[in-house]
Backbone as numpy.savetxt, mean C-alpha at the origin, in Angstrom:
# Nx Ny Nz CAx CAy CAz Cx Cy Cz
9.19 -6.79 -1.63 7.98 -6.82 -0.85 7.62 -8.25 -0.45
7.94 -9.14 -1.24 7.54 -10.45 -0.82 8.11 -11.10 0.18
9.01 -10.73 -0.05 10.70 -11.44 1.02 10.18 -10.44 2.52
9.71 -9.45 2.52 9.41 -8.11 3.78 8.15 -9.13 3.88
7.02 -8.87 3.55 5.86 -10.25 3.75 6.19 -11.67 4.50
7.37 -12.32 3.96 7.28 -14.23 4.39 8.06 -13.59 5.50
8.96 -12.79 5.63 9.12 -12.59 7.19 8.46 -12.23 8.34
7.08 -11.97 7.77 6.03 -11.73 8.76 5.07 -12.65 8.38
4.64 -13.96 8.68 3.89 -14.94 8.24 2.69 -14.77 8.86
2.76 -14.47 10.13 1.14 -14.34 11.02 0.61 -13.01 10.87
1.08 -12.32 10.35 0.84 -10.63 9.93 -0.78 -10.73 9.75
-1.77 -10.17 9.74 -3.07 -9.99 9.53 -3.17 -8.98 8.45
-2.10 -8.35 8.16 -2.78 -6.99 6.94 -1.40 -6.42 6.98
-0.93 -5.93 5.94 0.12 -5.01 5.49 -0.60 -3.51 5.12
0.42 -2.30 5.89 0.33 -1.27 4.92 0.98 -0.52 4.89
0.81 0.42 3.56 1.91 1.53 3.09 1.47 2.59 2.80
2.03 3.27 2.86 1.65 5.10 1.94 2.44 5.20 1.48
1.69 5.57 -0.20 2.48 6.36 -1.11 1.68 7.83 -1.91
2.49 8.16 -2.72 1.89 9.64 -2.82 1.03 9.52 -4.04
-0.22 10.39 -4.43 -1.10 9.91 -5.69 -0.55 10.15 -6.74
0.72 10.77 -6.78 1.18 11.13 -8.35 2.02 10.05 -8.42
2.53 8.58 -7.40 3.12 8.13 -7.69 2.66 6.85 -8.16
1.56 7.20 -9.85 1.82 5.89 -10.48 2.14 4.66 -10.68
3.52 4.73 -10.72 4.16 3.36 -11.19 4.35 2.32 -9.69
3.97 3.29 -8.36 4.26 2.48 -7.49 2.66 2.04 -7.44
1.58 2.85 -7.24 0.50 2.55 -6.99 0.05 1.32 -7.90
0.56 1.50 -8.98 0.32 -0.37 -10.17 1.19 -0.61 -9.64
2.15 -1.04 -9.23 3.32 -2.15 -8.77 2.59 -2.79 -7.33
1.93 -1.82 -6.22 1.22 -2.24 -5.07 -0.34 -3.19 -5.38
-0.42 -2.13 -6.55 -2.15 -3.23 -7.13 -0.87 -4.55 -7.62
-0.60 -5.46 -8.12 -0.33 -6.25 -8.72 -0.03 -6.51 -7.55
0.95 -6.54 -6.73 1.53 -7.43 -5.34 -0.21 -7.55 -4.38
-1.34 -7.05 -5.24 -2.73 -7.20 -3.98 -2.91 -5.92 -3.00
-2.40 -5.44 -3.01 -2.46 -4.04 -2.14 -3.99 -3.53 -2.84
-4.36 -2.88 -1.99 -5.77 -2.25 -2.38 -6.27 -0.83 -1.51
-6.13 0.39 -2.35 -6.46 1.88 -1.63 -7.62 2.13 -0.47
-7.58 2.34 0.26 -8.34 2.03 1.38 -8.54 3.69 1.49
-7.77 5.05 1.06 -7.86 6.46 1.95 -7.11 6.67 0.74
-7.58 7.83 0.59 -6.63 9.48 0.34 -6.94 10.11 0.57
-5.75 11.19 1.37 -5.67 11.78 2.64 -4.80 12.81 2.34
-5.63 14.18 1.95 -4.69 15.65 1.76 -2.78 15.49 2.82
-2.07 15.86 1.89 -1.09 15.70 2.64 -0.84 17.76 2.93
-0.34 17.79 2.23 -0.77 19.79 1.81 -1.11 20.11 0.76
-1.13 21.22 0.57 -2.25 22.01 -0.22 -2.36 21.24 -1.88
-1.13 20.86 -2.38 -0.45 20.47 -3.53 -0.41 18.56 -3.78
-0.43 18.52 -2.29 -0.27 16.42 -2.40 -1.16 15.87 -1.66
-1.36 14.58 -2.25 -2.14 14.13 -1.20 -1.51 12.69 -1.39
-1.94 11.84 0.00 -1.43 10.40 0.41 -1.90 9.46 -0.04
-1.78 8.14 -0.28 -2.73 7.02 -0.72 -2.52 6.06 0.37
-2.99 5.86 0.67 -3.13 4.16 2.05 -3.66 3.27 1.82
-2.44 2.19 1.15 -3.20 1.01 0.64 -2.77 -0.21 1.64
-3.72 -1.40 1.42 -3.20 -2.33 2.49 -3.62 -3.72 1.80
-3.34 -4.94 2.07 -3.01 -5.96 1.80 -3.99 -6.80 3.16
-4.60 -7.33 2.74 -5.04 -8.25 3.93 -4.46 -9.85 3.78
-3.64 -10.51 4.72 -2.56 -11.63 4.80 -3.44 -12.72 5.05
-4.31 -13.56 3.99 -4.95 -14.61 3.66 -3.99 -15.83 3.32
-4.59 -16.94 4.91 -3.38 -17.69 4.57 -3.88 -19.25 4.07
């Protein structure tokens, strides 16, 4: 993620979706600064997380 980041230096905000049962990514995104902004029914059973990073330089 960092190396995907310094290749975008003027970037204003990063973001990703991942799914809410997925834990270990959702702490791996908090520690790199990512921060949940939405969750967003995916179907009946999942739902999305949309976290984003704002690029403070």
């Amino acid at each position: 993620m960092k190396e995907l980041e310094a290749g975008f230096k003027d970037a204003k905000r990063f973001k990703l979706i991942t799914g809410w049962k997925s834990i270990d990514n959702i702490a791996f995104y908090t520690k790199l600064g990512y921060g949940m902004y939405k969750i967003e029914d995916y179907d009946a059973k999942d739902k999305m997380v949309f976290m984003e990073k704002i690029n403070i330089k």
